[in-house]
Residue frames relative to the residue before (quaternion, step in Angstrom):
aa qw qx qy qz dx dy dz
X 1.0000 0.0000 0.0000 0.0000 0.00 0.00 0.00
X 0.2898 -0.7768 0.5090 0.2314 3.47 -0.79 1.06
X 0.3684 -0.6890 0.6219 0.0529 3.88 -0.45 1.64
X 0.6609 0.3978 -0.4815 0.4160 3.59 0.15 -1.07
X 0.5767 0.5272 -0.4972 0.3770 3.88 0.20 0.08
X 0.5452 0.3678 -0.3265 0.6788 3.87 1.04 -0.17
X 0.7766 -0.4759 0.3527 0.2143 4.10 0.00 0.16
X 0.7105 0.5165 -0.2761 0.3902 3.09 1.56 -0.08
X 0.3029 -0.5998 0.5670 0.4764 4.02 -0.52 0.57
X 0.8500 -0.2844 0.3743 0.2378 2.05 -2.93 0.67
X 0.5843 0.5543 -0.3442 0.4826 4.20 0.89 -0.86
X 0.7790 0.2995 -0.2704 0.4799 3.70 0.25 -0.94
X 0.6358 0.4580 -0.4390 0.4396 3.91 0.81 -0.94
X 0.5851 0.5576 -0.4498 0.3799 4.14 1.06 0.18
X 0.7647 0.5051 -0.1441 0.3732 2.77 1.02 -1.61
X 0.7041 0.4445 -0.3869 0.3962 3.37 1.15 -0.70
X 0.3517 0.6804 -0.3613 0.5318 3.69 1.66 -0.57
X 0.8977 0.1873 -0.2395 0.3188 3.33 -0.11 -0.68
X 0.4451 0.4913 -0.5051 0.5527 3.50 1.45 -0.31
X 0.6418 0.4821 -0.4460 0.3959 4.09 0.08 -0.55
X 0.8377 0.2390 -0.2083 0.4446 3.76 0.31 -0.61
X 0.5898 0.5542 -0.2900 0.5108 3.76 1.58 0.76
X 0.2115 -0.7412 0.5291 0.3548 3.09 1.62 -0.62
X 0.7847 -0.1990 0.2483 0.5320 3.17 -2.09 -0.77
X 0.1546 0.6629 -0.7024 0.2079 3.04 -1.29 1.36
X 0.6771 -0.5451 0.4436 0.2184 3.44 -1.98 0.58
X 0.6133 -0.6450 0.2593 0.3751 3.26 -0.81 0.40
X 0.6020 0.6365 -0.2132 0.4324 3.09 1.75 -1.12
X 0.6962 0.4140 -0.3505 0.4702 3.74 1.20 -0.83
X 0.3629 0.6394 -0.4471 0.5094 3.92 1.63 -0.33
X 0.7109 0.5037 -0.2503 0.4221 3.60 0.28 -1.37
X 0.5096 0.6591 -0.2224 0.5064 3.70 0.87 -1.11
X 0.8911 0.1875 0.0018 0.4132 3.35 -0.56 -1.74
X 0.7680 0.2217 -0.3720 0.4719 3.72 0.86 0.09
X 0.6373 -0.6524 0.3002 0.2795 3.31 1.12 0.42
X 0.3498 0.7608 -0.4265 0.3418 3.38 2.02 -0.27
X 0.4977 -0.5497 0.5391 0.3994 4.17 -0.67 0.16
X 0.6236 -0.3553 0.5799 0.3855 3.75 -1.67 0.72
X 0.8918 0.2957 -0.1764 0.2936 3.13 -0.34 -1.70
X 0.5105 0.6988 -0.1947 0.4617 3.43 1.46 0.39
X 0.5446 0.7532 -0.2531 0.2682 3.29 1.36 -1.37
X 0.8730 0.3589 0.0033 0.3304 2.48 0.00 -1.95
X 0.3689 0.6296 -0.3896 0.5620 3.45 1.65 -0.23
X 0.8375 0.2993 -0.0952 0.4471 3.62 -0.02 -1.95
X 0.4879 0.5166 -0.4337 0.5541 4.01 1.37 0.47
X 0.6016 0.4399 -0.3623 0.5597 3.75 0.63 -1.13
X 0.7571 0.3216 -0.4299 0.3722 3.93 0.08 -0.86
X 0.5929 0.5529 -0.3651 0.4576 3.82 0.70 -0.74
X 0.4937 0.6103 -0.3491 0.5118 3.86 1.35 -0.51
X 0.8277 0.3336 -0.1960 0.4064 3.52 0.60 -1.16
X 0.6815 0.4171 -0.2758 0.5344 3.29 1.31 -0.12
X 0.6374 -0.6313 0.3064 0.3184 3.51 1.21 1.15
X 0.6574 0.5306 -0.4358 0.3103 3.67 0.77 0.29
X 0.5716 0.2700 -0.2070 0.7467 3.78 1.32 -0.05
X 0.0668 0.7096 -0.6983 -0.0656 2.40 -2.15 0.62
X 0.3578 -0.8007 0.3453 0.3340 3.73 -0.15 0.39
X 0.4523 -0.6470 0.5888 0.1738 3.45 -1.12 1.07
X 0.4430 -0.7363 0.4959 0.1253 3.71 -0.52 1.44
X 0.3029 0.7401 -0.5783 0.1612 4.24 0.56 0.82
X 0.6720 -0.4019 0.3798 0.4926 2.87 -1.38 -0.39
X 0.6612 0.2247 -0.2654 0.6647 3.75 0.84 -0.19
X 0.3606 -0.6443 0.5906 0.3256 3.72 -1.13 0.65
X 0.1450 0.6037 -0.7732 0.1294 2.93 -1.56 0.74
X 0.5758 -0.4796 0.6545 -0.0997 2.99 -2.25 1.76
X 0.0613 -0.6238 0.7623 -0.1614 3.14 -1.40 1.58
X 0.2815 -0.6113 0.6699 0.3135 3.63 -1.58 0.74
X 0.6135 -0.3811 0.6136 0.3191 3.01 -2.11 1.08
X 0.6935 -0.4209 0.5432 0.2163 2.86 -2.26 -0.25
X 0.4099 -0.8089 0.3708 0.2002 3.37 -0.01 1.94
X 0.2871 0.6611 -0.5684 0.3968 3.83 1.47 0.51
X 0.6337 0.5766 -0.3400 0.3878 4.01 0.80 -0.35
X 0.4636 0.6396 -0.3672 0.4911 3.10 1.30 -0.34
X 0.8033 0.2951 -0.3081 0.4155 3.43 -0.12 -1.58
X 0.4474 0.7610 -0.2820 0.3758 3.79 1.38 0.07
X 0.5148 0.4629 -0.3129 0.6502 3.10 1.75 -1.13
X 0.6301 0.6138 -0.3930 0.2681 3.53 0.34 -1.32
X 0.7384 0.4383 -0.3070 0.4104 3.28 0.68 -1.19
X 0.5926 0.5315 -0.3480 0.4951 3.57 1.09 -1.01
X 0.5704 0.5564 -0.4048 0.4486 3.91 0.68 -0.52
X 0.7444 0.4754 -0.2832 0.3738 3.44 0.55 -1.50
X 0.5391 0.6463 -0.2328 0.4874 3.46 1.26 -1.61
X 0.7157 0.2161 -0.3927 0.5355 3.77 0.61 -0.77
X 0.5240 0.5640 -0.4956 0.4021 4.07 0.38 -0.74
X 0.6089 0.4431 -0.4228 0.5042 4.03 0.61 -0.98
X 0.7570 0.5029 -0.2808 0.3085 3.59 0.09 -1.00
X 0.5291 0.6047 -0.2007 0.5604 3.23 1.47 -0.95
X 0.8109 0.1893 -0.3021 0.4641 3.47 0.63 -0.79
X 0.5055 0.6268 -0.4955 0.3257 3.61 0.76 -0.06
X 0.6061 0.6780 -0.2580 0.3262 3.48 1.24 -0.88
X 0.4122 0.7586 -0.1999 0.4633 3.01 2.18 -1.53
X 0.8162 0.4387 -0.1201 0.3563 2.77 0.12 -2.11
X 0.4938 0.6030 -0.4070 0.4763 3.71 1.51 -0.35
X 0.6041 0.5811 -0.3695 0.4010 2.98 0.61 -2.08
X 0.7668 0.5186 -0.2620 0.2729 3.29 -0.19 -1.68
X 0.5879 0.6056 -0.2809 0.4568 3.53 1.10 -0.92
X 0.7211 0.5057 -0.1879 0.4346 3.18 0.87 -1.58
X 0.4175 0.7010 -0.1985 0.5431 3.75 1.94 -0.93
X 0.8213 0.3849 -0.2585 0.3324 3.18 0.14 -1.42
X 0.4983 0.6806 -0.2474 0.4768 3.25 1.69 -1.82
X 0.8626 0.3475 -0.2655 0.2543 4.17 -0.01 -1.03
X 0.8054 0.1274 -0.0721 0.5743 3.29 1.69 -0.77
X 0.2389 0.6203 -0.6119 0.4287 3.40 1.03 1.41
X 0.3990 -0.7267 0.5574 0.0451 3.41 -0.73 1.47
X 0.2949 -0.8216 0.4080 0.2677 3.64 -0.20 0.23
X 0.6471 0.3519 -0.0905 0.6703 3.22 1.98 -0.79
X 0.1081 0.6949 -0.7099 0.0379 3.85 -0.87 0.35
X 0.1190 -0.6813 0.7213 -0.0372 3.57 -0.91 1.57
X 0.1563 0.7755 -0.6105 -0.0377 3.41 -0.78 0.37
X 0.3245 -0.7892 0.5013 0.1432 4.17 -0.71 0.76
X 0.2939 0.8154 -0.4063 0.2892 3.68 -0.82 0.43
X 0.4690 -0.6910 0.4585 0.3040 3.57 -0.36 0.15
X 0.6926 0.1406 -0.1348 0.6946 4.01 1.49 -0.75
X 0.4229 0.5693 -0.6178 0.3396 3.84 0.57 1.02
X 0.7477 0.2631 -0.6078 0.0488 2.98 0.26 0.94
X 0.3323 0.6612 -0.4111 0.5323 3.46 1.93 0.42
X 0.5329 0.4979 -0.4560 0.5101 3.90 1.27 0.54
X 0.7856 0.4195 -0.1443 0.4314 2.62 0.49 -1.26
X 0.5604 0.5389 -0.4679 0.4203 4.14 1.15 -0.57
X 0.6785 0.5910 -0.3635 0.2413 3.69 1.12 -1.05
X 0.6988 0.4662 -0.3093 0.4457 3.39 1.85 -0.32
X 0.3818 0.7103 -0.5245 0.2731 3.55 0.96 0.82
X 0.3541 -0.6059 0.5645 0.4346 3.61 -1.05 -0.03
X 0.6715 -0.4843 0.5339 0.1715 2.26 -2.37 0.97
X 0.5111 -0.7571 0.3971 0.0885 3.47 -0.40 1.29
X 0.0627 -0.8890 0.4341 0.1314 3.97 -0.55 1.05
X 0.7692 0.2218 -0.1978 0.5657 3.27 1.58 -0.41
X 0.8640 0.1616 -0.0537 0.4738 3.89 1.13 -0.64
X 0.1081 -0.7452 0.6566 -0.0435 3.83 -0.90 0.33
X 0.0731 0.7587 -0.6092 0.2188 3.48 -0.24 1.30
X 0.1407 -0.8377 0.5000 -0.1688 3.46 -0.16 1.39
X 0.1373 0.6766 -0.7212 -0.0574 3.76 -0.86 0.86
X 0.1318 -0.7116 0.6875 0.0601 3.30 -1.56 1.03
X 0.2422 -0.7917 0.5487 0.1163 2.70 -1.60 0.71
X 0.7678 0.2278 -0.2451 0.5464 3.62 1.38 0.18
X 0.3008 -0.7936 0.3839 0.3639 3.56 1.76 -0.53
X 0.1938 0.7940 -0.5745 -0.0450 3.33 1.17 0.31
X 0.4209 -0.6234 0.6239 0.2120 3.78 -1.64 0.55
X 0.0562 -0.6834 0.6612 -0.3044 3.35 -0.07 1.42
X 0.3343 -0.6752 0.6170 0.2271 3.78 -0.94 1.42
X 0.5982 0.4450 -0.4914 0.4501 4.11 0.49 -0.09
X 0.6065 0.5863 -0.3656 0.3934 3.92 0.83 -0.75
X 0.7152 0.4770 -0.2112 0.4651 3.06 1.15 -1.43
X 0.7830 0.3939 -0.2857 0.3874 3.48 0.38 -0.92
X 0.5940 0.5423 -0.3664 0.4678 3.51 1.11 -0.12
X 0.7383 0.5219 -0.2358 0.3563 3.58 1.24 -0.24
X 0.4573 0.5253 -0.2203 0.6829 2.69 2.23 -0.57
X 0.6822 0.3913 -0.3351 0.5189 4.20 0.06 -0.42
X 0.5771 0.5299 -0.4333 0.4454 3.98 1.33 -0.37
X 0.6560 0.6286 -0.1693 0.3820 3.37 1.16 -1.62
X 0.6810 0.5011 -0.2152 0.4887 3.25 1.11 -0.97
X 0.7083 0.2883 -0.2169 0.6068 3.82 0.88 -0.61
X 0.5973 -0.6709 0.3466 0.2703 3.61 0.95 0.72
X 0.1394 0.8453 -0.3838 0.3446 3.09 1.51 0.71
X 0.4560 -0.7081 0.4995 0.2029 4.13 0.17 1.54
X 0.4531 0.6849 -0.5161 0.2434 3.62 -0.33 0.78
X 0.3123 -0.7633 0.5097 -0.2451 2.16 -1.26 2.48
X 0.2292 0.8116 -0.5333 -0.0659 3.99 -0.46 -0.01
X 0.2254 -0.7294 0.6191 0.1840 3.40 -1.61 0.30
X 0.0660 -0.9195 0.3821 -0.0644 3.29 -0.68 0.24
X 0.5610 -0.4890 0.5116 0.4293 3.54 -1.20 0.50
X 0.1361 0.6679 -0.7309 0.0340 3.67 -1.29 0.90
X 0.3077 0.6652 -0.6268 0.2646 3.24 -1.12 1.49
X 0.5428 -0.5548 0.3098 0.5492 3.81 -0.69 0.24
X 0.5288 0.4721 -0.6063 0.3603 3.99 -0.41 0.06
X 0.6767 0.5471 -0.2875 0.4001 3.38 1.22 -1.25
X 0.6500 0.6791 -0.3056 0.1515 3.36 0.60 -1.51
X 0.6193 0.5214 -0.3703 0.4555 3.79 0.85 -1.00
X 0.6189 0.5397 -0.3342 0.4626 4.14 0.72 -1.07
X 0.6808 0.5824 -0.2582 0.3614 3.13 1.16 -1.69
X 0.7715 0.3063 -0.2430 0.5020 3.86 0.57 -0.57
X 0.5999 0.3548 -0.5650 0.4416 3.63 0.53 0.57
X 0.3624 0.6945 -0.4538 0.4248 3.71 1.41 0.08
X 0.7227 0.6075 -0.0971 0.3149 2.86 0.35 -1.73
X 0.8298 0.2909 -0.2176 0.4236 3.34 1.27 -0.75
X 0.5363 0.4849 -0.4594 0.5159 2.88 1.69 0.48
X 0.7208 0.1995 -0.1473 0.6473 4.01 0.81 -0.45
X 0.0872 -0.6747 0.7175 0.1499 3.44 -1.21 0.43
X 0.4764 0.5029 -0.5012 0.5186 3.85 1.07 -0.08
X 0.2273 0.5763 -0.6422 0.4515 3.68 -0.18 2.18
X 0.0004 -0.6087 0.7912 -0.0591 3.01 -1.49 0.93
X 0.3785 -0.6757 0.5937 0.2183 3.36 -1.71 0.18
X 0.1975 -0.8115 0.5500 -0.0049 3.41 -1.24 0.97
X 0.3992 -0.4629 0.6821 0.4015 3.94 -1.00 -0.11
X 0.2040 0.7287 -0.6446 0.1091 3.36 -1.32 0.86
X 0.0273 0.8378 -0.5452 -0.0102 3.46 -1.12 1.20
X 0.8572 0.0247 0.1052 0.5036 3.13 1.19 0.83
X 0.8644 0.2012 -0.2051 0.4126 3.32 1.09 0.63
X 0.3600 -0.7257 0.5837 0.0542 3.23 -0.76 1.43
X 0.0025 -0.6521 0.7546 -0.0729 3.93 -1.24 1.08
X 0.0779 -0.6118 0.7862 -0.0400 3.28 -1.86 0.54
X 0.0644 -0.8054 0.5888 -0.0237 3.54 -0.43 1.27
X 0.1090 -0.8679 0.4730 0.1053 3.90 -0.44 0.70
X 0.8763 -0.1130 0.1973 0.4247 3.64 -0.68 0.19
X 0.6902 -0.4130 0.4403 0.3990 3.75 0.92 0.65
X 0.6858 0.5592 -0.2662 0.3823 3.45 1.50 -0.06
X 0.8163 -0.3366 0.0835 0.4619 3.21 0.64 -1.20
X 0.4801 -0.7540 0.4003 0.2017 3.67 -0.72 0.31
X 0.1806 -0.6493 0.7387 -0.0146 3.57 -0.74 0.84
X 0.3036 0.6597 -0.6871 -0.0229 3.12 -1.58 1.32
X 0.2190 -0.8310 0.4781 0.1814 3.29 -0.96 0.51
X 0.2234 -0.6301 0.6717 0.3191 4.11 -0.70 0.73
X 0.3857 -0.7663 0.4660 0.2162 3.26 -0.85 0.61
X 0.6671 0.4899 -0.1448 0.5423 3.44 1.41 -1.34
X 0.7922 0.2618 -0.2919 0.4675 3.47 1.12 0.33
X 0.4782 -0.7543 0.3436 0.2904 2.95 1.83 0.84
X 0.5187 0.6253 -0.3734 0.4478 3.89 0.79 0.39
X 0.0784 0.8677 -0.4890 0.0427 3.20 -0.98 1.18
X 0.1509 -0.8393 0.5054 0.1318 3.96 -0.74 0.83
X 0.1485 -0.7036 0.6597 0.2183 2.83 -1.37 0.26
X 0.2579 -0.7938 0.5433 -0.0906 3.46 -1.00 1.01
X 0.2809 -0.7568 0.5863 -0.0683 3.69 0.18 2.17
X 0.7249 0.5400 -0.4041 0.1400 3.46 0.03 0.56
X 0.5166 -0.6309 0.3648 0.4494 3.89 -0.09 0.56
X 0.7048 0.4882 -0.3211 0.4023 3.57 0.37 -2.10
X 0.7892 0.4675 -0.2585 0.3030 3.44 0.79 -0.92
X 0.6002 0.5830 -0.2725 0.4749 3.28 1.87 -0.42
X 0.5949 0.5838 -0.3101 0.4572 3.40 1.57 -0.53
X 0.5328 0.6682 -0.2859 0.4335 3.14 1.33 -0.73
X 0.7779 0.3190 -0.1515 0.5197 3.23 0.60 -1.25
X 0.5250 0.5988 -0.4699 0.3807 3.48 0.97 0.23
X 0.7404 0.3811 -0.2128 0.5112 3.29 0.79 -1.29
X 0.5889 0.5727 -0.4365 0.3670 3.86 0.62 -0.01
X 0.5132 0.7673 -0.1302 0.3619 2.69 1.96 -1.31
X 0.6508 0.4042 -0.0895 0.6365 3.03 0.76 -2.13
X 0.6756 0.4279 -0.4291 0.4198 4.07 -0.15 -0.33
X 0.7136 0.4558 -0.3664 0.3857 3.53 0.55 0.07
X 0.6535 0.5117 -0.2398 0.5036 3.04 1.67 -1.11
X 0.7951 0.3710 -0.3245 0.3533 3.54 0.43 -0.73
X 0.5674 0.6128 -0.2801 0.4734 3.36 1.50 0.32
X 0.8121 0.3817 -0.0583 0.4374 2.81 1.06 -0.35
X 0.2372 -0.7778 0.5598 0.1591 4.30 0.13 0.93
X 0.8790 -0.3780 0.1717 0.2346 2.55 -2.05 0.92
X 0.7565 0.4597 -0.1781 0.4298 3.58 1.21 -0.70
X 0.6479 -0.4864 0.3970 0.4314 3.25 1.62 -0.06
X 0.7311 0.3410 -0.4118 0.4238 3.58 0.79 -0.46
X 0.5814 -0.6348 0.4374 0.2602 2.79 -1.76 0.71
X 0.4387 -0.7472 0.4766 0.1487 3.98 -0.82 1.12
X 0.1079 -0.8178 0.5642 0.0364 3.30 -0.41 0.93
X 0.6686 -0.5889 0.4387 0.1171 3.08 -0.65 1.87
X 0.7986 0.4448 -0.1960 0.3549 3.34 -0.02 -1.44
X 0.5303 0.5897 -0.3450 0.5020 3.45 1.45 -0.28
């Protein structure tokens, strides 16, 4: 059993091992059977003394008995207790990390920036609000819309409808009917949770991402005002009817 994981060196996790499965015994036969050096012993007995796993039996020759290996699961807890602390600190650090060199804006340019850039969006807990501009069928597009749907995951899209579009457009369709139609020359958006924004210009092959709430809210509610006004065909619904 590897001890040095509770704090002890490779000398005491022998020595205390073997004082446990020798009983009361001398220092010299400790020395012997775990291989620890003579001139070593008594050093790595006195430390195993202070850390409650030996103790010494008062004869006329000293000899060392292991405590009750219930001390062990004692280290354990003290081990774990510091590992929690250790990571909570992390988790600061990391905060403090995120806070200095989270960009709010990433623009990146390219013909596949934006399937680079879509892979660094977050995984969505309450909405997914999507403009498209070709519907491409991509198995990551699909399966991420289907795993939203399933945890009840709002998801909403507008889009380019015309015949280049139309063949993508109905295998859409049977996975989301939450589709509206849109005028579109060129630009794809993906609004998440009040969080952040993905847009892409297509025809200039340039894409951003965009860390900011005020601005994601923004585009939510423009968002939602087009959609909820509007039916499946694009026309606009008049209420008053």
């Amino acid at each position: 059993m590897d001890f040095q994981n509770l704090g002890l060196t490779m000398n005491e996790a022998r020595a205390y091992e073997t004082t446990l499965r020798l009983g009361k015994t001398t220092a010299s036969q400790i020395s012997k059977e775990s291989r620890v050096p003579y001139g070593r012993i008594y050093v790595v007995l006195s430390s195993l003394e202070e850390k409650g796993l030996v103790r010494i039996v008062p004869e006329e020759t000293k000899k060392y008995v292991a405590t009750d290996p219930q001390k062990l699961h004692e280290l354990v807890t003290e081990r774990i207790k510091g590992l929690k602390d250790i990571d909570d600190k992390i988790t600061e650090f990391k905060q403090m990390y995120d806070q200095q060199t989270e960009e709010p804006v990433m623009m990146v340019q390219g013909k596949n920036s934006f399937h680079k850039i879509n892979k660094e969006l977050i995984s969505p807990r309450i909405y997914s609000y999507a403009v498209k501009y070709n519907w491409s069928i991509r198995p990551e597009f699909i399966r991420n819309t289907k795993e939203h749907m399933k945890k009840n995951i709002d998801s909403r899209t507008i889009g380019r409808f015309d015949k280049e579009t139309a063949g993508a457009l109905k295998k859409w369709i049977k996975i989301n009917k939450n589709i509206r139609p849109i005028e579109n020359e060129g630009i794809a958006m993906s609004i998440q949770d009040d969080k952040e924004v993905m847009i892409g210009l297509i025809k200039s092959n340039t894409t951003m991402l965009i860390n900011d709430a005020s601005f994601a809210k923004l585009m939510k509610k423009l968002f939602l005002s087009y959609y909820e006004t509007h039916d499946e065909n694009g026309k606009k619904i008049n209420w008053k009817k």
